[in-house]
C-alpha positions as a printed Julia matrix, in Angstrom:
341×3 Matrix{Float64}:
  -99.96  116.02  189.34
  -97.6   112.97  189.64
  -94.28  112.67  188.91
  -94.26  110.5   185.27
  -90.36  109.65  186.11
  -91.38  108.42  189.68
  -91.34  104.61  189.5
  -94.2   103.03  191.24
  -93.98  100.7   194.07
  -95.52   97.94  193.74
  -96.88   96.02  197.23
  -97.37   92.47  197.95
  -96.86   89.22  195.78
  -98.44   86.5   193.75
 -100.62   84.68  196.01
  -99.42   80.96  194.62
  -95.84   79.82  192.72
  -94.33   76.8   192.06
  -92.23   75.15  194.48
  -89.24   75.77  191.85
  -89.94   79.07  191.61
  -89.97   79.39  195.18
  -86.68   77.43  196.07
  -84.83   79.1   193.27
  -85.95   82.75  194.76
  -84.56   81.5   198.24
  -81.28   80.2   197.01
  -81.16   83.97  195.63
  -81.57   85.35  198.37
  -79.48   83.24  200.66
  -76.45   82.9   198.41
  -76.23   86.97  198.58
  -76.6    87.04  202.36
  -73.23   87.57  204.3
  -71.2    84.58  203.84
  -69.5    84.91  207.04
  -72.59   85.43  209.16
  -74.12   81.99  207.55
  -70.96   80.35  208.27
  -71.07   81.3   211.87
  -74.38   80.24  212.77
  -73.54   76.94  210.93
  -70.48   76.47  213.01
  -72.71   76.83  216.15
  -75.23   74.38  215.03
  -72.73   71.7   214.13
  -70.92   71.87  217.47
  -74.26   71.9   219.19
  -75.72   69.1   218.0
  -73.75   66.48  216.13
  -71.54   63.63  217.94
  -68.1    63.88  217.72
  -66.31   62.1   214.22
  -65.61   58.81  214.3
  -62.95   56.4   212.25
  -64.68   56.15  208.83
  -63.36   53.73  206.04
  -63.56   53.77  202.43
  -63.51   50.61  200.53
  -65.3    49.58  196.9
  -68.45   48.76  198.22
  -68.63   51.58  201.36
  -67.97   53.86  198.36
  -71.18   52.72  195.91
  -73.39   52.98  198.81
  -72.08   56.14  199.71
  -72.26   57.19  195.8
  -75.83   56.26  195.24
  -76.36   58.03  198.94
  -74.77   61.43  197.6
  -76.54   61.06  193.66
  -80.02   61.6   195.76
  -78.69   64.2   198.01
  -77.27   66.37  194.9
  -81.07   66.57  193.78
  -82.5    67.12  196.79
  -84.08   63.91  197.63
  -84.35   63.14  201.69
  -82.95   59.52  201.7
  -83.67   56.88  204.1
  -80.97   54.09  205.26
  -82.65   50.76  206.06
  -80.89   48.18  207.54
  -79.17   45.61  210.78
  -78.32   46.94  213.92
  -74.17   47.43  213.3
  -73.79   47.36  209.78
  -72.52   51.38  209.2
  -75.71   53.34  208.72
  -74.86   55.63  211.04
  -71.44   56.2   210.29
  -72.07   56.78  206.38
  -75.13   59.01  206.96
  -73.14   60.92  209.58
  -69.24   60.76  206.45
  -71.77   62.04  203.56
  -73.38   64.59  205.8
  -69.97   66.6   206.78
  -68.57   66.02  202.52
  -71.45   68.39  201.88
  -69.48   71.54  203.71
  -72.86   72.64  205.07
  -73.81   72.22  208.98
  -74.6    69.04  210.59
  -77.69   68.92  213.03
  -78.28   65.44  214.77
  -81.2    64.06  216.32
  -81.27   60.73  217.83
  -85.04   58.81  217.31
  -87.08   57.45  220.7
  -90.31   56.26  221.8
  -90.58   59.82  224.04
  -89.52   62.4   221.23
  -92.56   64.56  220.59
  -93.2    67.18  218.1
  -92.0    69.66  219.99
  -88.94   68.49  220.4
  -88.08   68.33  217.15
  -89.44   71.64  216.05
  -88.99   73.81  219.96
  -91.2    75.17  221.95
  -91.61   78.11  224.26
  -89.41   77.12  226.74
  -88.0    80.2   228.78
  -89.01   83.79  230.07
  -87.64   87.35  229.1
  -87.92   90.32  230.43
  -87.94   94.05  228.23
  -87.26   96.98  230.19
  -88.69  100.18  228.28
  -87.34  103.74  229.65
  -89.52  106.57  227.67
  -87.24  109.74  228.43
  -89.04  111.71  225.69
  -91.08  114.85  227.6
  -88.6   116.53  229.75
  -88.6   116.02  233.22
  -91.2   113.15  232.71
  -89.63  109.29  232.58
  -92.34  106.54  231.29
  -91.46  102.69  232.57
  -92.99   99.78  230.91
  -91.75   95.95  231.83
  -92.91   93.33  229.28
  -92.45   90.0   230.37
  -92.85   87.39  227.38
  -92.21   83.75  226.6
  -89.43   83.25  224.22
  -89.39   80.63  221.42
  -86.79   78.14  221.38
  -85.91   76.14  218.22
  -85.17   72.34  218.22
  -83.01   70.79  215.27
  -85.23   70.49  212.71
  -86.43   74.03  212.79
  -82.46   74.88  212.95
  -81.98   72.56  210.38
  -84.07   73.72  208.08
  -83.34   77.66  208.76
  -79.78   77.02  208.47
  -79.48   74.61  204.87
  -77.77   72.57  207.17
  -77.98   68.13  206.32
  -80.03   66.78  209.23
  -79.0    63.05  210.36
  -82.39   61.6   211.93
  -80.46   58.76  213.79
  -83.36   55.65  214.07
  -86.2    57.87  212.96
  -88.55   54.88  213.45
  -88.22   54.47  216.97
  -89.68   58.04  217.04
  -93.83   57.65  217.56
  -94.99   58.36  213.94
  -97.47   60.99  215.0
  -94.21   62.97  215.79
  -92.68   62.59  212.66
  -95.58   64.16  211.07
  -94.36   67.5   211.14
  -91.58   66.36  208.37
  -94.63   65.44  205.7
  -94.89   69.57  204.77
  -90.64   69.85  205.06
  -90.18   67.37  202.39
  -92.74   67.97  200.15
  -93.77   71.62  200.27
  -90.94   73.23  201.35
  -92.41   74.77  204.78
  -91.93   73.9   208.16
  -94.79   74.31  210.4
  -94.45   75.39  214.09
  -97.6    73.66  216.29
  -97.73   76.9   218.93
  -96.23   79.58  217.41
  -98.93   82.45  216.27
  -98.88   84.76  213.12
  -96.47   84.75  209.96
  -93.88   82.83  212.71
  -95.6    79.92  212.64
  -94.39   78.61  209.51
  -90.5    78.76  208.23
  -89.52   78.54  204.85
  -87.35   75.59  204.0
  -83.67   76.42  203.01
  -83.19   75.45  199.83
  -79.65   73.41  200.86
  -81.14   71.26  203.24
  -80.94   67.9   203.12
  -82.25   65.23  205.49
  -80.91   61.61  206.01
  -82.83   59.34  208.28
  -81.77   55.79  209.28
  -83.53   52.61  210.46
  -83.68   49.19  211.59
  -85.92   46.9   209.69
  -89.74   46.59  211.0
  -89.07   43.34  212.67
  -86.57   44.59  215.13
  -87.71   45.58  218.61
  -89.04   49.28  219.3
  -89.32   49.89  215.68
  -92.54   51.84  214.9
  -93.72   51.28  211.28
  -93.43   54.97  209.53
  -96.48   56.33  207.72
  -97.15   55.69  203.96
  -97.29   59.07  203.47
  -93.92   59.56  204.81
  -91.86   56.66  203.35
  -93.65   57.73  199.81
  -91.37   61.21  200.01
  -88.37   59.29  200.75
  -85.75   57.23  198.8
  -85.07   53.99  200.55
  -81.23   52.18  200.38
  -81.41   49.46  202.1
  -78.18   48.14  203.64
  -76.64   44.94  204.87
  -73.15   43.94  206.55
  -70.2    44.87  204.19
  -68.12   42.21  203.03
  -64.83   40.4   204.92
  -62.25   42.77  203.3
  -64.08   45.87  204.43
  -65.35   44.7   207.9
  -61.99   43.79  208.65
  -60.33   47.74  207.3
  -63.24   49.01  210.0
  -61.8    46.41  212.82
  -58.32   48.04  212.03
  -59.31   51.52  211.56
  -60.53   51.25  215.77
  -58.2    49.18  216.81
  -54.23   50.06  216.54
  -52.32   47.49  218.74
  -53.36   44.34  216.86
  -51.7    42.32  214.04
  -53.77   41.82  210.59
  -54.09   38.13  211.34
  -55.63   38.36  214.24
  -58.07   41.04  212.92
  -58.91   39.17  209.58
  -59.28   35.52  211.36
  -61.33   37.39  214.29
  -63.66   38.72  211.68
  -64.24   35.63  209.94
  -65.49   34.34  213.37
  -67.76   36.58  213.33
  -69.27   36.38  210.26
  -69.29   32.52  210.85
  -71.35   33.16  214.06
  -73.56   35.89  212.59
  -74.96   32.66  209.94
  -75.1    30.62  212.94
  -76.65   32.93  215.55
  -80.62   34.08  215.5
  -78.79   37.08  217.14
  -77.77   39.98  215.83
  -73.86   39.87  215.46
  -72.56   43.61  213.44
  -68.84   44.56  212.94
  -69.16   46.57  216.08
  -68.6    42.55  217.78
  -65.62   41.79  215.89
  -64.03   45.34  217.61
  -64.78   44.32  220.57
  -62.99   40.81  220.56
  -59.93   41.71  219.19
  -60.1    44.89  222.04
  -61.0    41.89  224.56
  -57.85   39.97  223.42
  -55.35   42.46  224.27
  -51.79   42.62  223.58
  -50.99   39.18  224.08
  -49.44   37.09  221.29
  -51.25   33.54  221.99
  -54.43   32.79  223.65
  -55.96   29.41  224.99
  -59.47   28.56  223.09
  -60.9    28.63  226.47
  -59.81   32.24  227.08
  -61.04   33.57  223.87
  -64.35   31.35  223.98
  -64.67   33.98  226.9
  -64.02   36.82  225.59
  -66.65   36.28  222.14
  -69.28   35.03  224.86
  -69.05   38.17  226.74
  -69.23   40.71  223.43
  -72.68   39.17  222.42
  -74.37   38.23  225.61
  -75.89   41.19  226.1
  -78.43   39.81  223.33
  -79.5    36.89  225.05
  -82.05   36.57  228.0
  -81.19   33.86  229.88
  -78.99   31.66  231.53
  -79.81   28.44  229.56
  -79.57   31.27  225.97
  -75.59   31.67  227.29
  -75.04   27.74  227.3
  -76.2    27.36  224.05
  -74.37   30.54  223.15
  -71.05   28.92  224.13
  -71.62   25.6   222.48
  -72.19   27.84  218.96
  -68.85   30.23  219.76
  -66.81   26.82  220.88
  -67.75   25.25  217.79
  -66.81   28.19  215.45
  -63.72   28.65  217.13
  -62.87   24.68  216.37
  -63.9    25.2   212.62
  -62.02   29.04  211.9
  -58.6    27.19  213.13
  -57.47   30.93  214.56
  -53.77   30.91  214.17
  -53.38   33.23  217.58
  -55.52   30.56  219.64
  -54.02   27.85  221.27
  -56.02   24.62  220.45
């Protein structure tokens, strides 16, 4: 006869539940877990995979981008960046990532970056040594020799809560980004080659993702899937204004006076309206690095110098010429006070 005070156990689950329901049994769970443990493995997972911090400024408009960035990122929404080689996509995924206080993992997009290397794959050997001493006097040896399962950054990502920073996504073959369709939307990360219940990995219910992107017409940039861009919110970006290009020019370079920054990136911007090619603030840096410490500079000298930051984006000898003739010109009509005319 059975015990009417024993309480009976009850095995297995409901088959189906809401996404809610599922996220908010997760954060349960994880939010009792061992605090230090969690923060361990997130320390390892930053230092692993995310470049080191660079110079970051915060101006009026760097801070309503970054706002409206971190209002979609409070409700869980994967945002995608959108926007010119240069103008700070990088640098304020990479700022609202670390303000969360949860790990960073980085991956950086290409035309070679397969599936598996975002997820992992079984890529190394191990070897278990079993040493049954049970009978007396009898010893039982067993060597298993197994492939292990190495995660990538997304599955870390994803196990960990951490913010992923997808660094020029699009450049990534689409068919590879496919994997993210089930993260974002249901919650589940799919492993192509694992077997069993490992195959698939809940997500974490403090993960975020931030993905960046040149616009379609640039070079290398694959077009993402509909049903990819439809689980995203897009913000697209453009250069800042004067005032905060020229805090970013002084934030990376120390030995230089204000003038010279501020007339430097006025250049700049007067080229960037005048040139077909790409000119970001990462061009104004460089000339004012390229002029150096000295206090006056002959037009001819610092023709030179602007020639040499943005050749690199032209193809030909004949491009440079007319290159010069454009830089010579804007040079004439900036009137730089540190150029001798």
């Amino acid at each position: 006869m059975s015990d009417p005070s024993h309480e009976r156990k009850v095995r297995g689950s409901q088959i189906r539940s809401s996404r809610d329901e599922k996220q908010e049994t997760q954060r349960t769970e994880y939010d009792s877990a061992d605090t230090r443990q969690t923060i361990q493995a997130g320390t390892d997972v930053s230092e692993q995979f995310i470049p080191d911090e660079q110079a970051f400024v915060e101006t009026d408009a760097v801070r309503r981008i970054k706002q409206r960035l971190e209002r979609w990122m409070d409700v869980g929404r994967p945002v995608h960046l959108i926007g010119p080689t240069g103008c700070g996509k990088t640098a304020l995924a990479m700022r609202t990532a670390r303000d969360r206080d949860r790990p960073v993992v980085w991956i950086n997009g290409d035309a070679d970056l397969t599936t598996s290397d975002l997820v992992g794959e079984y890529g190394e050997t191990e070897r278990i040594s079993e040493r049954d001493k049970y009978i007396h006097n009898v010893v039982k040896s067993k060597d298993i020799i197994r492939d292990r399962w190495v995660d990538n950054p997304l599955t870390l990502a994803v196990k960990e809560g951490a913010t992923l920073v997808y660094n020029e996504f699009s450049r990534t073959k689409p068919v590879a980004n496919n994997v993210l369709l089930s993260v974002l939307e249901e919650g589940v990360l799919e492993l192509p080659g694992q077997r069993g219940k490992s195959r698939y990995v809940d997500v974490h219910p403090e993960f975020r993702a931030v993905l960046t992107s040149n616009s379609v017409e640039y070079a290398g940039v694959h077009e993402p899937q509909d049903a990819l861009l439809d689980r995203l919110v897009g913000i697209h970006m453009d250069f800042y204004d004067h005032e905060t290009e020229a805090a970013i020019v002084r934030s990376n370079v120390d030995e230089a006076d204000q003038a010279r920054i501020d007339q430097t990136v006025t250049l700049m911007r007067r080229l960037r309206d005048r040139l077909e090619i790409n000119v970001g603030t990462r061009a104004a840096i460089m000339a004012v690095e390229g002029t150096g410490p000295a206090d006056e500079l002959d037009e001819q000298t610092f023709g030179d110098i602007c020639v040499d930051v943005l050749a690199s984006k032209v193809s030909s000898r004949d491009d440079i010429a007319e290159l010069r003739g454009e830089v010579e010109a804007a040079i004439q009509e900036t009137k730089l006070s540190f150029v001798d005319h």
